[in-house]
N, C-alpha and C positions, 0 to 999 in steps of 0.2 A: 256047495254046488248051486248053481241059477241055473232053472230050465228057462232054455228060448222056444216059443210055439214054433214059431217062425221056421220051420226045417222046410228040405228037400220035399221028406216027402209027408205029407199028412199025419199027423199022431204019432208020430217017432219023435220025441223031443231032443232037441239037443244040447248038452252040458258045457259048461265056462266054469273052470277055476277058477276060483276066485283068489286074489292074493291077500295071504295072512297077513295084517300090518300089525311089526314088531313094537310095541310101545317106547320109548325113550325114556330112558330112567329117571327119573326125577333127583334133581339136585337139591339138597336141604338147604342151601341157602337160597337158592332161587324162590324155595316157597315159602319158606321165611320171609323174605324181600316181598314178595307178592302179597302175602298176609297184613303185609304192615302198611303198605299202600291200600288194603283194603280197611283194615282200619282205621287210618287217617282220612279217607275219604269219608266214610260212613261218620266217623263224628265230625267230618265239616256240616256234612247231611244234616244230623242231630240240630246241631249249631243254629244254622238256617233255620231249620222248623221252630226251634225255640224263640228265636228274635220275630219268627214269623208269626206266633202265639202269642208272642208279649206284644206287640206291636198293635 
């Protein structure tokens, strides 16, 4: 629940449901997929810094 100050009348606060957000199941291939683009990225990264070292 969020109180609002803001009421009618002074010191009576007033309440707002808030809505429960239902999370989305995750799909194992999706995070898979995501995983391996993030490790493809991260060793271009690597890559870079290395020729950047040796250079």
């Amino acid at each position: 629940l969020l109180a609002l100050s803001s009421s009618a009348e002074e010191g009576e606060p007033q309440f707002l449901a808030l809505q429960r957000s239902v999370p989305k199941p995750l799909e194992f291939e999706q995070v898979m997929r995501y995983a391996s683009e993030v490790d493809n990225a991260a060793e271009a990264h690597r890559q870079e810094l290395v020729d950047i070292a040796g250079a």
